[in-house]
ChimeraX commands (.cxc) that place a marker at each C-alpha (Angstrom):
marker #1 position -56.04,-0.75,101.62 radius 0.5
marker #1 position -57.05,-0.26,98.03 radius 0.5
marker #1 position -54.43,1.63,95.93 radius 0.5
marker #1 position -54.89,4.86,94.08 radius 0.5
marker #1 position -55.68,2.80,90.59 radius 0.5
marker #1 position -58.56,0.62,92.85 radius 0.5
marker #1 position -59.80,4.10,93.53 radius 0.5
marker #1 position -59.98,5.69,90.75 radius 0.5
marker #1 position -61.64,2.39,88.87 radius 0.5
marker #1 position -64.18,3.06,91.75 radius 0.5
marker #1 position -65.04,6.63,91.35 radius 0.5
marker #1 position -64.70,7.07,87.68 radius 0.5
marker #1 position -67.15,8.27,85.41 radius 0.5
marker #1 position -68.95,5.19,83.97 radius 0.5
marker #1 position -71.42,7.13,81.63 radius 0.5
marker #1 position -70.86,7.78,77.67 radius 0.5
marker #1 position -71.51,11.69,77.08 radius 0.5
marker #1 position -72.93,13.06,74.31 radius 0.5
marker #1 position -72.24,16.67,72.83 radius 0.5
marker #1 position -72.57,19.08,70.06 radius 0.5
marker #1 position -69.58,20.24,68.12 radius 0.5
marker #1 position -68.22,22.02,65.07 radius 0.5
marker #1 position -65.15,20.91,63.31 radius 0.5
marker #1 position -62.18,23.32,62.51 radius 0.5
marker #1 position -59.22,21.20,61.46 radius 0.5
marker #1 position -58.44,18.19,60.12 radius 0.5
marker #1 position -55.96,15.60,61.13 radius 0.5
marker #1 position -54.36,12.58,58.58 radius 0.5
marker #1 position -52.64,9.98,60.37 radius 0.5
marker #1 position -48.98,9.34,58.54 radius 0.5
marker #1 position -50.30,5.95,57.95 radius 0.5
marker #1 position -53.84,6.97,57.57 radius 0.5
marker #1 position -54.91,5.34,59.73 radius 0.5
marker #1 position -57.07,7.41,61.77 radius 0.5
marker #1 position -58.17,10.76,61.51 radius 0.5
marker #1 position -58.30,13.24,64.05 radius 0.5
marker #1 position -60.44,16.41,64.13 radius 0.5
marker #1 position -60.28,19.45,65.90 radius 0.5
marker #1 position -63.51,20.20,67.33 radius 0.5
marker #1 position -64.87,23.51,69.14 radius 0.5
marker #1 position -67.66,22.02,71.51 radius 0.5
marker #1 position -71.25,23.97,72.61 radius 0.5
marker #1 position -71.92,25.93,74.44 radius 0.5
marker #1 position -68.80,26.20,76.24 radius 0.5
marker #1 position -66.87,27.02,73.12 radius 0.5
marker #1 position -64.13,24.32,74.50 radius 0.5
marker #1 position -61.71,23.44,71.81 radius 0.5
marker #1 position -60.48,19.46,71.86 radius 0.5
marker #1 position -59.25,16.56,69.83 radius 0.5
marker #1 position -61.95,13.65,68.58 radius 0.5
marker #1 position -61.03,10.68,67.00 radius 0.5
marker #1 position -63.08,10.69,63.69 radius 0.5
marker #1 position -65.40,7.36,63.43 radius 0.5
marker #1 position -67.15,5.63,60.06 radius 0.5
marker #1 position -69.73,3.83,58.56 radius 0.5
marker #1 position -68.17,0.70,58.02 radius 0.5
marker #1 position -64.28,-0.47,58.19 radius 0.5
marker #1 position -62.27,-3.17,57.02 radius 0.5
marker #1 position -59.05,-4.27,55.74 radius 0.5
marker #1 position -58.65,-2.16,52.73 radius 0.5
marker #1 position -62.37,-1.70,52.81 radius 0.5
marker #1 position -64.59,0.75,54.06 radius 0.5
marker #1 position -67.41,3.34,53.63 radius 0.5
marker #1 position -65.50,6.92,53.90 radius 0.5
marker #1 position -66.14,10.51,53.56 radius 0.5
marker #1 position -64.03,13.39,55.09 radius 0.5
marker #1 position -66.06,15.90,57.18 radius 0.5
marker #1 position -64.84,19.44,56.24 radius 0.5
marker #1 position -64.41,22.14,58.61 radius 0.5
marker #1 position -67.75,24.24,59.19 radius 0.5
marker #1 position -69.26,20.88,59.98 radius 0.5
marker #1 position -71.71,20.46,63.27 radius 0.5
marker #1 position -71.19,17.04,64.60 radius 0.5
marker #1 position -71.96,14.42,67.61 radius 0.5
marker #1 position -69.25,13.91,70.11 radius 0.5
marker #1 position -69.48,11.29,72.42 radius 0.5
marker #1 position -66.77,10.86,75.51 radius 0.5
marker #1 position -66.44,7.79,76.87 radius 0.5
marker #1 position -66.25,7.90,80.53 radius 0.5
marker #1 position -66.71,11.57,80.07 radius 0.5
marker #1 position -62.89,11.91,79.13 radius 0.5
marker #1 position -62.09,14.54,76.73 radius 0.5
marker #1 position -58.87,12.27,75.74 radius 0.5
marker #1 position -61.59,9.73,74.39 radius 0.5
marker #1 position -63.87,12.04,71.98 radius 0.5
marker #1 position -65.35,10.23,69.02 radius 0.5
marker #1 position -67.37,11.58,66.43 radius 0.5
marker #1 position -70.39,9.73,66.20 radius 0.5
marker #1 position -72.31,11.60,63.47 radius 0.5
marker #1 position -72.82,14.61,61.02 radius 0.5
marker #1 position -75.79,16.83,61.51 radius 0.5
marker #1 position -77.42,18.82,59.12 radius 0.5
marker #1 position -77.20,22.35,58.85 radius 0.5
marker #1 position -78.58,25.76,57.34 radius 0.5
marker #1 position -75.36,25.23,54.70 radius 0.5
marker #1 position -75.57,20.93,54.50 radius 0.5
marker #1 position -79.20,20.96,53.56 radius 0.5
marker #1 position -81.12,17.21,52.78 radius 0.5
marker #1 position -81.18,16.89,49.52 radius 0.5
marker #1 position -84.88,17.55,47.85 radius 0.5
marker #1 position -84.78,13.43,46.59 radius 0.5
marker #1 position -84.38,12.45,49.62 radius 0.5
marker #1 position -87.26,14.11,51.37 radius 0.5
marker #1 position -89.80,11.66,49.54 radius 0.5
marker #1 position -88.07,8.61,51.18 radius 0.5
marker #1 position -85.97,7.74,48.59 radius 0.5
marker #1 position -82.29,6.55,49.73 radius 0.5
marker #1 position -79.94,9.23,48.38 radius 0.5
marker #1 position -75.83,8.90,48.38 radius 0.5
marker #1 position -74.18,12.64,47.52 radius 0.5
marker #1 position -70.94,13.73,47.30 radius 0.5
marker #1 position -69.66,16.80,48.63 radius 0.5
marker #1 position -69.77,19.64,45.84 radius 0.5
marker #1 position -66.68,19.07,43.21 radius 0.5
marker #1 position -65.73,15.50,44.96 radius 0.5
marker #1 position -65.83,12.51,43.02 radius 0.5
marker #1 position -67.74,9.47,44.17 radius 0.5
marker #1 position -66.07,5.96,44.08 radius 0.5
marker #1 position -67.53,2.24,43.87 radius 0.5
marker #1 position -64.59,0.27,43.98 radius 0.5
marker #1 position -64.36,-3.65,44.26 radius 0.5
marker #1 position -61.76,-6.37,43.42 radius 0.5
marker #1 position -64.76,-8.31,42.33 radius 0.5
marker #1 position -68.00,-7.34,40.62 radius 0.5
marker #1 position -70.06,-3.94,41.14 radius 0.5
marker #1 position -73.97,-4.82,41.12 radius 0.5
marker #1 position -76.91,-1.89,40.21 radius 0.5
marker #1 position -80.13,-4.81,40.53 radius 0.5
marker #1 position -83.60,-3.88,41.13 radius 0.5
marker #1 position -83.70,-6.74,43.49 radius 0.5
marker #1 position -81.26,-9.24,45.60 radius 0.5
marker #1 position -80.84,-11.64,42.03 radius 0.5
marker #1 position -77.29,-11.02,40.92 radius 0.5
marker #1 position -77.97,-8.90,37.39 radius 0.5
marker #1 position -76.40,-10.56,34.52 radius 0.5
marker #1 position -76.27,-7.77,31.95 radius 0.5
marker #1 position -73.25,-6.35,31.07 radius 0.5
marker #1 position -72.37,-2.57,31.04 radius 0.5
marker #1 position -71.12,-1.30,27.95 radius 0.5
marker #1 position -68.05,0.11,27.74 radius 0.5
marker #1 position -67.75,3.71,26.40 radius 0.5
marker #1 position -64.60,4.35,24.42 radius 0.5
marker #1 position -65.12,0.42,23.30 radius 0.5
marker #1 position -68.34,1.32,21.69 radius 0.5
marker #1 position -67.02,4.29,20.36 radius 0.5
marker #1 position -64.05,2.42,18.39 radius 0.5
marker #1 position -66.35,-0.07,17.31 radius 0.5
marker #1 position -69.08,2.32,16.09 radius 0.5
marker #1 position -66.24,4.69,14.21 radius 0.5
marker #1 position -64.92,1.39,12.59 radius 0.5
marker #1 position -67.99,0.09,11.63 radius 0.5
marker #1 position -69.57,3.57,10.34 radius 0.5
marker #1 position -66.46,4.01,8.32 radius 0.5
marker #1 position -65.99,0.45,6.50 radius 0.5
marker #1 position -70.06,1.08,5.44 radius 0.5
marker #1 position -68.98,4.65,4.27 radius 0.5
marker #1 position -66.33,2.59,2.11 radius 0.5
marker #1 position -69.06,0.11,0.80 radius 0.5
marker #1 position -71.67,3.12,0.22 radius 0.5
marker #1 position -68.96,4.77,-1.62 radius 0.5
marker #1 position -67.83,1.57,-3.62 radius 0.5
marker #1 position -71.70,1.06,-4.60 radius 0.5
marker #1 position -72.26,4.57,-6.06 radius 0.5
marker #1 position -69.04,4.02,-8.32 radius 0.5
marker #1 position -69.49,0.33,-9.22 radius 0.5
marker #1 position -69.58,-0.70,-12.94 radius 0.5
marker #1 position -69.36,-4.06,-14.53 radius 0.5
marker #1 position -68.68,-5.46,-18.22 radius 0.5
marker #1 position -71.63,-4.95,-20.28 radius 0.5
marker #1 position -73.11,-7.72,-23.21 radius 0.5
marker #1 position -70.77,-5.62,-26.23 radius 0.5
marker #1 position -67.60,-6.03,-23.75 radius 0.5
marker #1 position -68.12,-2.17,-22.22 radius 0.5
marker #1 position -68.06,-1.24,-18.80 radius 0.5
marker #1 position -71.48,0.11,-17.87 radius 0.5
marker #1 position -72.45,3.80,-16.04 radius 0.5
marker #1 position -72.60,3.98,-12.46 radius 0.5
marker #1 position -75.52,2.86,-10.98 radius 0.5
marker #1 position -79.00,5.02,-10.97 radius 0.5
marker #1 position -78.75,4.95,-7.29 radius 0.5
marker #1 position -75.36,6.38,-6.94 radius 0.5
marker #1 position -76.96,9.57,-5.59 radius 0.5
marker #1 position -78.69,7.77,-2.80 radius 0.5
marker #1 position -75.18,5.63,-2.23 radius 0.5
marker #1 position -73.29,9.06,-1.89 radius 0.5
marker #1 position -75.79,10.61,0.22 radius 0.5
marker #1 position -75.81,7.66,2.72 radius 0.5
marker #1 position -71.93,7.58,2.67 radius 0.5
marker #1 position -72.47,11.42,3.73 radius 0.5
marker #1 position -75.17,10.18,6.51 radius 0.5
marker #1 position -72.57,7.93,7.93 radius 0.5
marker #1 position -69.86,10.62,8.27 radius 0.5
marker #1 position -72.49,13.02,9.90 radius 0.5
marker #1 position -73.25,10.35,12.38 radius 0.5
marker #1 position -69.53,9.34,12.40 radius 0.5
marker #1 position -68.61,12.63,13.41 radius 0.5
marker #1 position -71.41,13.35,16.03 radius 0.5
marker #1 position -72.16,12.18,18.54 radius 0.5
marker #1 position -69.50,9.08,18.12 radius 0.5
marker #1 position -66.48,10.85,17.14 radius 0.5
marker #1 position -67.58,14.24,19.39 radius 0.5
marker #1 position -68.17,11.61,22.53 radius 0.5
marker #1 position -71.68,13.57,23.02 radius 0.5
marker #1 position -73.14,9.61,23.05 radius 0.5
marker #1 position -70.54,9.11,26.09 radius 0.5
marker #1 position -71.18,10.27,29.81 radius 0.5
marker #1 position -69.16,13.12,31.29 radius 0.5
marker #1 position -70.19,11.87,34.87 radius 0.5
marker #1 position -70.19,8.42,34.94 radius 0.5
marker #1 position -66.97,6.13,34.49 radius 0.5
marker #1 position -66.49,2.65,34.59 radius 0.5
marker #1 position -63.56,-0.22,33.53 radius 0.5
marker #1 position -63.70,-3.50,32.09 radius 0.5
marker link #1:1,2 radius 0.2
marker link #1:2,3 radius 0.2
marker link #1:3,4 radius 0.2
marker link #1:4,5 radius 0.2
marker link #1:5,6 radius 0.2
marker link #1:6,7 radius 0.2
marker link #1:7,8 radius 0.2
marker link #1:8,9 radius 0.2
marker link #1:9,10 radius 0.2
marker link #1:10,11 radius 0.2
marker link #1:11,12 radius 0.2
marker link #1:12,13 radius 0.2
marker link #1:13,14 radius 0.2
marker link #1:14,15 radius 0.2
marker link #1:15,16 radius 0.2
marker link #1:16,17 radius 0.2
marker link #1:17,18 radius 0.2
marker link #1:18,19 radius 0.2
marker link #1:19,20 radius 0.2
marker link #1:20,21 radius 0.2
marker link #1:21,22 radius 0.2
marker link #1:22,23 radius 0.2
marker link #1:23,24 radius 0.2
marker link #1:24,25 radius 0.2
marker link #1:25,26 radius 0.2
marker link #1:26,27 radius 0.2
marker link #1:27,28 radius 0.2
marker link #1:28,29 radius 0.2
marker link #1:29,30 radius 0.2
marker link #1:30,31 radius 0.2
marker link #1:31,32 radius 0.2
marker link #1:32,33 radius 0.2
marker link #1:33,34 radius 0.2
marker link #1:34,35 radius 0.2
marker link #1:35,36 radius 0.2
marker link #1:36,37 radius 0.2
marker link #1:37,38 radius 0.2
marker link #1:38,39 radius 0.2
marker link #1:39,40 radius 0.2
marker link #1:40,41 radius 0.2
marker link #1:41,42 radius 0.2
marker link #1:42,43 radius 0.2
marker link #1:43,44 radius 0.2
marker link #1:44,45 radius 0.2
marker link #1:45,46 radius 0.2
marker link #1:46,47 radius 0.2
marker link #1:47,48 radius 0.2
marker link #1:48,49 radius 0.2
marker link #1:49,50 radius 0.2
marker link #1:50,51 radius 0.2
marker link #1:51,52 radius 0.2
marker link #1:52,53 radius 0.2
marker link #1:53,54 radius 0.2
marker link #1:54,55 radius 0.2
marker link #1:55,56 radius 0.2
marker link #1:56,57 radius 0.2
marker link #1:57,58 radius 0.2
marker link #1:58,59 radius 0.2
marker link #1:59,60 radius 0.2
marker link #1:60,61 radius 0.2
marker link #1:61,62 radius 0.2
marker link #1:62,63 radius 0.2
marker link #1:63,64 radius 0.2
marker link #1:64,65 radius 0.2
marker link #1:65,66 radius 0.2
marker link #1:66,67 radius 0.2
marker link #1:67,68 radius 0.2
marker link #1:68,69 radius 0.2
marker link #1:69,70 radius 0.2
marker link #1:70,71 radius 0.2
marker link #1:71,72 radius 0.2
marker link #1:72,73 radius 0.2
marker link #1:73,74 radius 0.2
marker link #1:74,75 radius 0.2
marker link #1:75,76 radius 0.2
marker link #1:76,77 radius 0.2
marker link #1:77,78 radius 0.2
marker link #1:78,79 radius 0.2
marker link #1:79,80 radius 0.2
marker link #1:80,81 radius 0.2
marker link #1:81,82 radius 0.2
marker link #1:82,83 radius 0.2
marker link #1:83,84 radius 0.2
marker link #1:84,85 radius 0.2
marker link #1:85,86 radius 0.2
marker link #1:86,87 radius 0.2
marker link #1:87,88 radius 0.2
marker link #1:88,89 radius 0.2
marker link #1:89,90 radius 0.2
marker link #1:90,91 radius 0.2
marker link #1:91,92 radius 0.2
marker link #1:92,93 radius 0.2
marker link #1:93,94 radius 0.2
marker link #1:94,95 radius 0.2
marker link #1:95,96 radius 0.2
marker link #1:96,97 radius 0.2
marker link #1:97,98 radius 0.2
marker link #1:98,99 radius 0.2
marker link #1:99,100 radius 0.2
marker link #1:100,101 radius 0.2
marker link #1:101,102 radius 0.2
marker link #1:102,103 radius 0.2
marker link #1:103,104 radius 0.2
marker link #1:104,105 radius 0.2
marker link #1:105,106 radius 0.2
marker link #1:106,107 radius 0.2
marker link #1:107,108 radius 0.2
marker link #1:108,109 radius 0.2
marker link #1:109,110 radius 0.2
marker link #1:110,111 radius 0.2
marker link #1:111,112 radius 0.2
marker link #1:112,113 radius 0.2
marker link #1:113,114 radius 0.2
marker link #1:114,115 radius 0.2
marker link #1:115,116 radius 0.2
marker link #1:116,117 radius 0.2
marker link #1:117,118 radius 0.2
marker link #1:118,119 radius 0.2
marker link #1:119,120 radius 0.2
marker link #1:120,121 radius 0.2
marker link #1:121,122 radius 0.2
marker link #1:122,123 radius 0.2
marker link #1:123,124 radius 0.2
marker link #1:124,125 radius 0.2
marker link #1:125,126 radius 0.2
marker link #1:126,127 radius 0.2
marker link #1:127,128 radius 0.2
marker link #1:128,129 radius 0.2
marker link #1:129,130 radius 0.2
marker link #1:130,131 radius 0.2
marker link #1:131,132 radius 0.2
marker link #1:132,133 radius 0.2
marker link #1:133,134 radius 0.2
marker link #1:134,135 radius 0.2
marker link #1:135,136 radius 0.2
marker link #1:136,137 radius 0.2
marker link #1:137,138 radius 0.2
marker link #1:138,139 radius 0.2
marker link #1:139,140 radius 0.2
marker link #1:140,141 radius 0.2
marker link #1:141,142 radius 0.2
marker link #1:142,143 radius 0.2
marker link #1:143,144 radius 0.2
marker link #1:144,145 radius 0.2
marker link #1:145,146 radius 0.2
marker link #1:146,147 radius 0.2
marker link #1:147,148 radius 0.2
marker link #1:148,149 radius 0.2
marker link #1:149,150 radius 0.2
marker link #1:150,151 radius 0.2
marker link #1:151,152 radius 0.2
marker link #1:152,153 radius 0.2
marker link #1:153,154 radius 0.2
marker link #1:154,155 radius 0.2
marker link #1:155,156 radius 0.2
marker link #1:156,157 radius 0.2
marker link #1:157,158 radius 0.2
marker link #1:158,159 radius 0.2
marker link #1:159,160 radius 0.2
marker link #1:160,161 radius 0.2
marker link #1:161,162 radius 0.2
marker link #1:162,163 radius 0.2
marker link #1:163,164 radius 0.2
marker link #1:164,165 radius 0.2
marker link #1:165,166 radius 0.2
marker link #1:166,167 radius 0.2
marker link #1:167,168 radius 0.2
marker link #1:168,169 radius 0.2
marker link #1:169,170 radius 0.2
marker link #1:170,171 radius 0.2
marker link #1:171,172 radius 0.2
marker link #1:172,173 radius 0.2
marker link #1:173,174 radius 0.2
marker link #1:174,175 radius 0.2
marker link #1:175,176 radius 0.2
marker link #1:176,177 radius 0.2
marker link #1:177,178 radius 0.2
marker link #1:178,179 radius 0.2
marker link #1:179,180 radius 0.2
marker link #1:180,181 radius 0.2
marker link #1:181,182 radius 0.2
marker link #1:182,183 radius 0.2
marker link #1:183,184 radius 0.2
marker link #1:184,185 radius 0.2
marker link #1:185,186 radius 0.2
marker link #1:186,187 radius 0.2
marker link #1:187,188 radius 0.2
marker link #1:188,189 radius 0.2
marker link #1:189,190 radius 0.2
marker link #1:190,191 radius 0.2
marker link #1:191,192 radius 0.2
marker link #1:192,193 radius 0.2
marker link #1:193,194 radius 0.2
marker link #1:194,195 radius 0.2
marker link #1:195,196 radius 0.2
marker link #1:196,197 radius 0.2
marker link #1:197,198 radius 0.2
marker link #1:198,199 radius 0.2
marker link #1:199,200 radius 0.2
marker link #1:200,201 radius 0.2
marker link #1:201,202 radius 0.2
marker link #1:202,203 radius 0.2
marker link #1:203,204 radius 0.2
marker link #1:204,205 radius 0.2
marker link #1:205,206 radius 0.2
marker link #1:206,207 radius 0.2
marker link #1:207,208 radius 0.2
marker link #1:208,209 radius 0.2
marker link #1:209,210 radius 0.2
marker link #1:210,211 radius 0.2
marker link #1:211,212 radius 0.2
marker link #1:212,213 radius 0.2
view
């Protein structure tokens, strides 16, 4: 005689079901690490608890974004058991439109509408037009800008030191400034313009894109 647990291995539903849902709440794990969503499921309009799945995981490692509620995803229930709901996917809707660059093929990564985006690694962060590890250098931003304020400002300094230079003369008098003081003061000027914008105003620096050394 096979007990009830034999039985119940025999009669249970071996099939993975698929559904369509919408999320309503969000769930953080303490520990975070899981997340749990509360789903409404169609057409029945049955409300349950789904364990939300990602693209990639790893120790410390992972590819990650939050679904927000509104969302229409992919439920699947393993052995048709409500108590073991995944979400599989995200679908599209009227509101979570494809984005226009991606309709020609090309592969497009967006974040949701005032999120950041992160690419983080303990190691090195490649952009390469092909699978040969790039070996240019990005520069840094406020780096260059020191630099570049540093550098326009000592040449102000010479450009200012030019227009007023004199020297000792054959009958033992110091001479008049140079005839090309003008064009030594108006270059010191140039430098300050260029100084001042778009170094000093950070109009040559990105407001989107950050990096570190």
């Amino acid at each position: 005689m096979k007990g009830l647990e034999d039985l119940k291995e025999i009669f249970k539903d071996q099939r993975l079901w698929i559904g369509v849902a919408q999320i309503s709440k969000l769930h953080l794990a303490d520990d975070r690490s899981y997340l749990k969503v509360e789903c409404i499921v169609f057409p029945e309009q049955r409300k349950i608890i789904a364990t939300m799945t990602w693209e990639s995981v790893g120790p410390g490692a992972g590819d990650f974004t939050f679904p927000t509620p509104g969302d229409l995803v992919l439920i699947a229930f393993a052995e048709g058991d409500a108590d073991l709901a995944y979400v599989i996917r995200r679908l599209t809707s009227r509101e979570d439109k494809i984005p226009e660059s991606a309709v020609t093929g090309d592969k497009v990564i967006k974040a949701n509408t005032g999120k950041k985006y992160w690419n983080i690694s303990d190691s090195k962060i490649f952009l390469s037009r092909s699978e040969t590890p790039p070996t240019q250098n990005l520069v840094l931003g406020q780096e260059f800008k020191t630099f570049m304020m540093g550098l326009l400002s000592e040449l102000k300094t010479h450009a200012t030191i030019d227009s007023q230079h004199t020297h000792m003369g054959n009958l033992g008098f110091f001479t008049a400034p140079p005839k090309q003081a003008a064009d030594f003061t108006a270059r010191g000027a140039k430098y300050d313009e260029v100084k001042a914008s778009p170094i000093q105003d950070q109009k040559i620096l990105s407001d989107l894109s950050f990096t570190e050394k």
